[in-house]
C-alpha positions as CSV (number, residue, x, y, z in Angstrom):
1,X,-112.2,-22.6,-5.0
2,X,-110.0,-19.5,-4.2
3,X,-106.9,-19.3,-2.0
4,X,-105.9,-17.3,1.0
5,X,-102.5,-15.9,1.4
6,X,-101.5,-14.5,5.0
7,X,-98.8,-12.6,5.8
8,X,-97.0,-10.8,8.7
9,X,-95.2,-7.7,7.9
10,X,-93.9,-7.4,11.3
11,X,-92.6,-11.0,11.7
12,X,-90.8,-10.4,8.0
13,X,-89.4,-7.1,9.4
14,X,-88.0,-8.3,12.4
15,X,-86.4,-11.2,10.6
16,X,-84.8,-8.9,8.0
17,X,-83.3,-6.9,10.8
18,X,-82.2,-9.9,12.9
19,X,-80.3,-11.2,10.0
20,X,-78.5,-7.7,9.8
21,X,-78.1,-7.8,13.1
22,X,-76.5,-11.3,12.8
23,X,-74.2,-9.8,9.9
24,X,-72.7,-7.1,12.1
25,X,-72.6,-9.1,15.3
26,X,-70.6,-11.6,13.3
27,X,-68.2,-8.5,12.2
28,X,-68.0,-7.0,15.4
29,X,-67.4,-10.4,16.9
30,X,-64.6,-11.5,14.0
31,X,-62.8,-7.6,14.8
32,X,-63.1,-7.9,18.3
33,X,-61.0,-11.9,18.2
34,X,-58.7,-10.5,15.4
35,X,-58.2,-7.0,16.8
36,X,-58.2,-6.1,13.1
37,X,-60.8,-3.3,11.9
38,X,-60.3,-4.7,8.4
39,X,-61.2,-8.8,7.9
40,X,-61.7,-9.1,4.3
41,X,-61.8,-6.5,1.2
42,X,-65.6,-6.1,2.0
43,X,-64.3,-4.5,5.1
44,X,-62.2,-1.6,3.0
45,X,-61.0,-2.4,0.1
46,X,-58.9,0.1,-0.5
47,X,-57.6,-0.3,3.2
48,X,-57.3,-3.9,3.2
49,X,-54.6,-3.5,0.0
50,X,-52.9,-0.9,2.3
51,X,-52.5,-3.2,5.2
52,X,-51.9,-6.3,3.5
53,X,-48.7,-4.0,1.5
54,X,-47.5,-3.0,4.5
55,X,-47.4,-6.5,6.5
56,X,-45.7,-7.9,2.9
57,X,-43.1,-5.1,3.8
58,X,-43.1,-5.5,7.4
59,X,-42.2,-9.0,6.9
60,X,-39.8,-8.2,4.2
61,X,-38.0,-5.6,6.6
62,X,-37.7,-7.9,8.9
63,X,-35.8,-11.0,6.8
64,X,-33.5,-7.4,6.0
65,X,-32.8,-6.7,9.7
66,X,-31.4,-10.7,9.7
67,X,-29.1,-10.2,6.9
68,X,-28.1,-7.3,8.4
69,X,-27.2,-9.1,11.3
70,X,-25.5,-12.2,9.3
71,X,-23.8,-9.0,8.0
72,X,-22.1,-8.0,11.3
73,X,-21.4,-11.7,11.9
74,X,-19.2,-11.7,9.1
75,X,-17.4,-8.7,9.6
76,X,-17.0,-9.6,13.2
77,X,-15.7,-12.5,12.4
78,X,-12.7,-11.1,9.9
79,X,-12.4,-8.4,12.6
80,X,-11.5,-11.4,15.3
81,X,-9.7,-13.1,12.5
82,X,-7.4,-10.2,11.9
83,X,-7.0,-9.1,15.1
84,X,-5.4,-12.3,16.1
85,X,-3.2,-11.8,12.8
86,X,-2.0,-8.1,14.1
87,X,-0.7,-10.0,17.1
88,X,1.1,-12.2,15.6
89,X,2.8,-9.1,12.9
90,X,3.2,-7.1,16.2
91,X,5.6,-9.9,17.3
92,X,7.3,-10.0,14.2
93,X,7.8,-6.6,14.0
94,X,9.5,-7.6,17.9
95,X,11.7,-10.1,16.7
96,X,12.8,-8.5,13.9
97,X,13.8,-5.8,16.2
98,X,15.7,-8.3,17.8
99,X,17.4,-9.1,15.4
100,X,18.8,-5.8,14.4
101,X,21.5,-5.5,16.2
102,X,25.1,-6.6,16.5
103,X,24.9,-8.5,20.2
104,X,22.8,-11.1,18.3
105,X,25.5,-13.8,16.6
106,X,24.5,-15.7,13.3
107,X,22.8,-18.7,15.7
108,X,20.5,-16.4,17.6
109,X,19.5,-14.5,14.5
110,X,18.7,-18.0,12.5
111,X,16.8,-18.9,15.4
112,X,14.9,-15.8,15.6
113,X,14.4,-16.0,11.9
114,X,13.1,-19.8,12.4
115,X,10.6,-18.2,15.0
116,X,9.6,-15.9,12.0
117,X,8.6,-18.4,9.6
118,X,6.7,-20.5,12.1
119,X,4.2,-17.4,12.9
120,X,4.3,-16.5,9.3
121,X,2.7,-19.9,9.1
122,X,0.4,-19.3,11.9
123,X,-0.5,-16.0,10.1
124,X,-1.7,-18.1,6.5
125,X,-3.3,-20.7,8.7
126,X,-5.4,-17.8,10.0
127,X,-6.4,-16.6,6.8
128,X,-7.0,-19.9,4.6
129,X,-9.6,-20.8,7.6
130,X,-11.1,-18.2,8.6
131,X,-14.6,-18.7,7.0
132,X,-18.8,-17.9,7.8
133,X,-21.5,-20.6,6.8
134,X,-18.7,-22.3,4.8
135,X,-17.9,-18.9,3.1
136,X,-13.7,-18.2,3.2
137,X,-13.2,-14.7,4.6
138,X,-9.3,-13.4,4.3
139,X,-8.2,-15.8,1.3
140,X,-9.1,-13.0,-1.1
141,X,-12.4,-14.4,-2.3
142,X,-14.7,-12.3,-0.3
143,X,-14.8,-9.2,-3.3
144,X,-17.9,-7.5,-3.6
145,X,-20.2,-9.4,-1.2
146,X,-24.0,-8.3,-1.8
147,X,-26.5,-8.3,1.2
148,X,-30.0,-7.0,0.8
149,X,-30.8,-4.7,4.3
150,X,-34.0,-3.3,2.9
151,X,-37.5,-4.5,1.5
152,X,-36.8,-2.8,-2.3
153,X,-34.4,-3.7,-5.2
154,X,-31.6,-1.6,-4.8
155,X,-31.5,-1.4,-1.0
156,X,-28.2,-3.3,-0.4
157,X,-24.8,-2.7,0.8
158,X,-21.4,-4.5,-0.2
159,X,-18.5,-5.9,1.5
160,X,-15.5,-6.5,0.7
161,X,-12.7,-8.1,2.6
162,X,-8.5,-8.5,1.4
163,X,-6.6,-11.4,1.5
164,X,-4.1,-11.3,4.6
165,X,-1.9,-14.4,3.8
166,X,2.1,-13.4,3.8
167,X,1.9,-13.3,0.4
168,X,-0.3,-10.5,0.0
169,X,-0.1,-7.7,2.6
170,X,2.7,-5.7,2.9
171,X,3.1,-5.9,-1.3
172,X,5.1,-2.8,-1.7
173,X,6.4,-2.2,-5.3
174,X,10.0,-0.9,-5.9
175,X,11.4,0.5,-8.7
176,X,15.3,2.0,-8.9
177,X,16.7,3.3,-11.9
178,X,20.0,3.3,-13.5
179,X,23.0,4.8,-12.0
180,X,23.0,8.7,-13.9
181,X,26.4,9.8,-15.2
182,X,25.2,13.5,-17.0
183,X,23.3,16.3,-15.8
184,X,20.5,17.5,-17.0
185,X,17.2,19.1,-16.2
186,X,14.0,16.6,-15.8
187,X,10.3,16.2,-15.3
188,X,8.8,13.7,-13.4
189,X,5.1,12.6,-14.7
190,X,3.3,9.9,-12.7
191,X,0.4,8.5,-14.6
192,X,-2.8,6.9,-13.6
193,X,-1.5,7.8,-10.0
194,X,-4.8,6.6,-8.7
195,X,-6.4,4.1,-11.6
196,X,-7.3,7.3,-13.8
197,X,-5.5,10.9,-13.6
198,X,-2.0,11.6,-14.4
199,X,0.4,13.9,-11.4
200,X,3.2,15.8,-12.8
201,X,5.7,17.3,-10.8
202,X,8.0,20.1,-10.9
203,X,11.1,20.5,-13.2
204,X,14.4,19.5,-11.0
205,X,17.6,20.4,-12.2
206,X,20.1,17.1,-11.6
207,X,23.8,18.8,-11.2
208,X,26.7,19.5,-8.4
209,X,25.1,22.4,-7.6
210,X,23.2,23.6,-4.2
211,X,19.5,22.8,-4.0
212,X,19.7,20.6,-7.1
213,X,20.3,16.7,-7.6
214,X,18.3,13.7,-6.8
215,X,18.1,14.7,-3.2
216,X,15.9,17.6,-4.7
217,X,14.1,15.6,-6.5
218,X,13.5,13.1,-4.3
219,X,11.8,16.2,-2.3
220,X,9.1,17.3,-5.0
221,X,8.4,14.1,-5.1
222,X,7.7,13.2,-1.8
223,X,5.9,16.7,-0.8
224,X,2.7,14.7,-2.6
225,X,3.7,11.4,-1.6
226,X,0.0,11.3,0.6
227,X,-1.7,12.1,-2.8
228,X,0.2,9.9,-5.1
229,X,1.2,7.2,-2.6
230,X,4.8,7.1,-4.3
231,X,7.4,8.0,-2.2
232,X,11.3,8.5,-3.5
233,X,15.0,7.7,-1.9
234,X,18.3,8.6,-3.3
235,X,21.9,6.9,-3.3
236,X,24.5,9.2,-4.5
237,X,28.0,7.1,-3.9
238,X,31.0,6.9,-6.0
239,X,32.6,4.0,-4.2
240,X,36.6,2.9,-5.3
241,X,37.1,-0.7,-7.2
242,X,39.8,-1.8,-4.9
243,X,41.1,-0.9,-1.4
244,X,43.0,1.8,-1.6
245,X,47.1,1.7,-1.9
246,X,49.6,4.8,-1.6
247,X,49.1,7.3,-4.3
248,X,48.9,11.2,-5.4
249,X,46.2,13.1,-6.7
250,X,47.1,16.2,-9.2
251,X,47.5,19.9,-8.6
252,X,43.8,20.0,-10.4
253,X,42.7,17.2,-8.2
254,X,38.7,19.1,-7.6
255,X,35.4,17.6,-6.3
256,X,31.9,19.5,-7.2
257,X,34.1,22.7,-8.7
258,X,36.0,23.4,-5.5
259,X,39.9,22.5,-6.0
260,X,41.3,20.5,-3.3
261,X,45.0,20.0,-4.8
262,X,47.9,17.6,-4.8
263,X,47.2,15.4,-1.6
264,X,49.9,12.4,-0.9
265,X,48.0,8.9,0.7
266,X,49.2,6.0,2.4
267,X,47.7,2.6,1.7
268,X,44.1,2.4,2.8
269,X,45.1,5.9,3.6
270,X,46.3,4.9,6.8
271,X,47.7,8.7,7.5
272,X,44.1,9.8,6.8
273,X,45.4,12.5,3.9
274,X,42.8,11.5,1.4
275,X,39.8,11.9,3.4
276,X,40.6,14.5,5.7
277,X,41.4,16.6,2.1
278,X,38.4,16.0,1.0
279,X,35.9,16.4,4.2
280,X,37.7,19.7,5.0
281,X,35.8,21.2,1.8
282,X,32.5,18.7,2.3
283,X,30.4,21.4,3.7
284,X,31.1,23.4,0.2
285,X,30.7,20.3,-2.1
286,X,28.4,18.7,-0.3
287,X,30.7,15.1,-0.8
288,X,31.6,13.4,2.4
289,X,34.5,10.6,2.3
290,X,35.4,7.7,4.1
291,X,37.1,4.3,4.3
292,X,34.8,1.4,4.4
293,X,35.3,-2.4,5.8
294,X,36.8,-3.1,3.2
295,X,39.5,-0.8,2.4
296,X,37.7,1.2,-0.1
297,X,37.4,4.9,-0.9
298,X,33.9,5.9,-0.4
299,X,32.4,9.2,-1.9
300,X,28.9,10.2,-0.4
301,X,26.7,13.0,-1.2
302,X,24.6,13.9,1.7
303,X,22.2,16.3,-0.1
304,X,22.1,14.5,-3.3
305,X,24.0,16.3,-5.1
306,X,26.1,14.9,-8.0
307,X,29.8,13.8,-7.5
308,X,31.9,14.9,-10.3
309,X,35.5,14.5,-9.9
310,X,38.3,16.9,-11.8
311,X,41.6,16.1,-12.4
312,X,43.6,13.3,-11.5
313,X,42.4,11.3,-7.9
314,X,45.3,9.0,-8.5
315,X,45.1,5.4,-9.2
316,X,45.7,4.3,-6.0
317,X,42.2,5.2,-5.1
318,X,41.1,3.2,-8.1
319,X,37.8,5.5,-8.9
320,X,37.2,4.1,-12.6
321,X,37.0,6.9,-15.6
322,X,33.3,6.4,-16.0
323,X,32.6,7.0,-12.2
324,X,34.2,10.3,-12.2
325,X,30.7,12.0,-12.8
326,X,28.2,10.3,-10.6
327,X,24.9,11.7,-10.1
328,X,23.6,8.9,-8.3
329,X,20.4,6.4,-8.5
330,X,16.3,7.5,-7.6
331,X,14.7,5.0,-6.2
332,X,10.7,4.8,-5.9
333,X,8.8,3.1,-3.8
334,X,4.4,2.3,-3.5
335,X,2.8,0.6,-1.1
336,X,0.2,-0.9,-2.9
337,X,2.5,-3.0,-5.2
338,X,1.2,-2.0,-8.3
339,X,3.7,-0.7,-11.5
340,X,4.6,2.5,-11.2
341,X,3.9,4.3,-14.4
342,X,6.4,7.6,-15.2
343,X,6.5,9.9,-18.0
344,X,8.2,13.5,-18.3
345,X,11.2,15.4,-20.3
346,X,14.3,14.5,-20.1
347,X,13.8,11.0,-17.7
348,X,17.0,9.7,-18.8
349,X,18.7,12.6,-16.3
350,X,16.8,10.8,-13.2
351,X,17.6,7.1,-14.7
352,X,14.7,5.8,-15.6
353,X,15.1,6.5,-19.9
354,X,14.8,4.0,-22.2
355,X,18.4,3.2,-22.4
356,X,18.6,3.1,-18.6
357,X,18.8,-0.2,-16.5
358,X,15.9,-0.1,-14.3
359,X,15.6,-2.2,-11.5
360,X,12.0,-3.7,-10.7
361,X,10.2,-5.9,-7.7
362,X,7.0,-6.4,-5.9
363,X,8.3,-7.5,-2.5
364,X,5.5,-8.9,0.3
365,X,5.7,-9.9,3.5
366,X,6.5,-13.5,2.4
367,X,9.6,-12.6,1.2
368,X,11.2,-11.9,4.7
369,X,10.9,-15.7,5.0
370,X,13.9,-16.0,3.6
371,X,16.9,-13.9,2.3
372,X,16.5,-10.7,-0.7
373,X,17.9,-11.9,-3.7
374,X,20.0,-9.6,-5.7
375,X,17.1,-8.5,-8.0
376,X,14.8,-7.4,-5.5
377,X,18.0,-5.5,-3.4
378,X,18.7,-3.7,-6.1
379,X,15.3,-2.5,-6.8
380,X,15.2,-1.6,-3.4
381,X,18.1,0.6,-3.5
382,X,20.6,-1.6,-1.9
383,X,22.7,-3.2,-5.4
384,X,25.8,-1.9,-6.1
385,X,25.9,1.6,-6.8
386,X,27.8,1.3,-10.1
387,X,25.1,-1.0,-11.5
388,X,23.5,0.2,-14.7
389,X,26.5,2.2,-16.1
């Protein structure tokens, strides 16, 4: 018995295209509720790892533009922070204005000092609590913060915010050397200036003489005080032991080379002889002279010259032998109260050689709390001027 097969090449045709019909409606429907041309790698391959790339970095940009944001949040907040904290300097800065001058008695100025020290207060407060998600912002801890504003490795930017506590702005470093009693000729060498290179200045000649001194080297040294960020004062004072009593200088009696002569005085030269001798030739020698509060002769060079006394002064004005040549004290000064690191020829003529008393402090805002030792006025510029013979 045989057996019959029938088939129906149009009925299987139209099926086979129905079901590719069915595929494509099914793609055309899946792009039209997705709005995607590419649905799966069948799609485009090639395309669908381009589009699936760019939605990882889409996504990944945008995570960046929030730290970004957290970013300014941060900085906005230390920039509130601080500005609150300039106020509060800005009236310091008032009331110690206040206080400097002579209609304020010893009560007032306590009190205004009192006032001080409360805001100084206010001003660490400020700073110790400052803080963003728990993180402390002006304490000094906030070095080198990392935040990641783009969708690669690499793509970051860092922050970094100071402490502002009383204890830490306003460090200024001072240095003052010791009091110079030859002349000489000297170079001035500042090294690591700036964390790595060396700045040398010009060669100064310290003597009596016009144009030379520590008030000229106080000058070459601040012409590149914006480069170097070291800045220099001079105190060139031969100041008497004792208030002055009646007495006569010699017929040699001569200040700076100029020969002033045999000059009578009174006690605390009450007749004026003394001084008004030696201020008639001060705009040759450069020396001015004067009686202070207490009675004493006082011997100032206003250019910075040196002082160097010839002859006899007489002991009445009780100028000791070692201060008969006086070329004074340098004093330095940097703002960012790091050691200041010198070098040169001949540094003993400026005070700062080996053998030379040097004063030394790093002086901040906290200090001002209460009152300069003797230490820190001295490396300031403000000891005695005979200290470091």
């Amino acid at each position: 018995m045989g057996f019959r097969i029938n088939t129906n090449i149009g009925a299987l045709n139209a099926h086979a295209n129905s079901v590719v019909n069915a595929r494509e409606l099914d793609k055309s429907l899946s792009r039209l509720s997705s709005g995607l041309r590419i649905n799966s790698a069948a799609d485009d391959a090639s395309g669908m790892a381009i589009a699936d790339s760019l939605r990882s970095q889409a996504a990944t940009l945008g995570q960046a533009i929030n730290n970004g944001n957290d970013a300014i949040g941060i900085l906005q907040t230390a920039d509130k922070a601080m500005d609150e904290q300039l106020k509060i300097l800005d009236t310091i800065k008032t009331k110690a204005t206040q206080a400097a001058q002579d209609g304020q008695s010893l009560k007032t100025r306590t009190m205004l000092q009192a006032d001080i020290n409360r805001l100084m207060e206010e001003l660490d407060n400020i700073a110790n609590t400052t803080s963003f998600n728990g993180k402390q912002l002006l304490s000094g801890n906030f070095i080198n913060q990392e935040f990641q504003i783009g969708a690669s490795s690499n793509q970051t930017i860092k922050a970094t915010i100071g402490a502002t506590q009383s204890s830490k702005i306003g460090l200024t470093r001072f240095e003052t050397g010791g009091r110079i009693s030859s002349s000489g000729e000297v170079q001035f060498t500042l090294k690591n200036y700036n964390g790595i290179d060396d700045f040398q200045f010009q060669k100064v000649v310290i003597s009596t003489s016009v144009g030379t001194g520590l008030g000229a080297l106080a000058e070459e040294i601040n012409k590149s005080a914006d480069q170097t960020g070291v800045r220099a004062t001079f105190t060139v004072e031969t100041r008497g032991m004792a208030a002055v009593r009646a007495g006569t200088t010699s017929d040699t009696f001569a200040i700076n080379g100029v020969t002033i002569g045999q000059v009578a005085y009174e006690d605390g030269d009450a007749n004026g002889a003394l001084v008004s001798a030696i201020n008639s030739v001060k705009d040759t020698t450069g020396v001015e002279a004067s009686i202070d509060a207490n009675g004493q002769l006082l011997l100032s060079s206003r250019e910075g010259r040196g002082i160097k006394i010839e002859g006899s002064i007489g002991g009445g004005a009780f100028i000791n032998k070692d201060m008969m040549e006086n070329y004074g004290r340098l004093s330095l000064v940097k703002n960012d109260g790091k050691d200041i690191l010198i070098s040169g020829t001949n540094l003993s003529s400026a005070g700062f050689g080996a053998n030379n008393f040097i004063s030394q402090a790093s002086v901040s805002l906290r200090e001002s709390k209460g009152r300069f030792d003797a230490n820190i006025a001295d490396a300031m510029g403000f000891g005695s001027v005979n200290k470091g013979v």
